[in-house]
N, C-alpha and C positions, 0 to 999 in steps of 0.2 A: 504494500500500500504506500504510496507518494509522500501521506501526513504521515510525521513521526510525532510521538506525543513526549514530550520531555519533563514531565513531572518529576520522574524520580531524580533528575538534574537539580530540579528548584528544592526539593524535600530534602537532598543532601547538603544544600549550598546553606538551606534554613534550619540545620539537625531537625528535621521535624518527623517526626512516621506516618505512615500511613494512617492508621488508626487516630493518631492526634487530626491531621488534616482533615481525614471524612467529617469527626466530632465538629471540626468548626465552619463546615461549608455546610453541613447537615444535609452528609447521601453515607449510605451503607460502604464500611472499609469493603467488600466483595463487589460494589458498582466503581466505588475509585479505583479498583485492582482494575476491572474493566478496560475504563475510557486511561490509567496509564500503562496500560501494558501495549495498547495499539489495537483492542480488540471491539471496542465502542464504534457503530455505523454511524451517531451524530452524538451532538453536546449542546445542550442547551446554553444557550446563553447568560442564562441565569449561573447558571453552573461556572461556568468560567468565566463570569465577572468574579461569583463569590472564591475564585479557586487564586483569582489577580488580587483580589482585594488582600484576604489574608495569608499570599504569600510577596507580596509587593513585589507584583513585575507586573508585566505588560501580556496579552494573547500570544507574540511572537516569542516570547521567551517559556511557555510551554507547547506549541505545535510550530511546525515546520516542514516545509514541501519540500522533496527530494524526489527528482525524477526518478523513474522508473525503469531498468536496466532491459532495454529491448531482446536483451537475448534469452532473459528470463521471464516473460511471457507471452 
């Protein structure tokens, strides 16, 4: 998939866990495992404001487009 999700970038940069982070965006640590592993088809926007808000960055410092390796699909 092109979007890379970089959450566990931001959670390592903020010591913060997983389980801390869901607690304060208020979605289940099994849906943030989800949308950071790369496995989520969309994201609410609600969601990743609240994910900007209390990890102070921006949308581009948790996803990111990486083309797609033509000879692998």
């Amino acid at each position: 998939m092109p979007i890379v999700v970089d959450i566990d970038v931001m959670l390592a940069r903020r010591k913060m866990s997983v389980g801390d982070l869901a607690d304060r965006i208020g979605i289940t640590p099994a849906n943030l495992a989800v949308l950071k592993n790369g496995r989520a088809k969309a994201v609410r926007f609600t969601t990743l404001a609240a994910l900007c808000d209390v990890l102070k960055c921006q949308p581009g410092d948790l996803l990111r487009w990486e083309a797609e390796d033509p000879a692998s699909g």
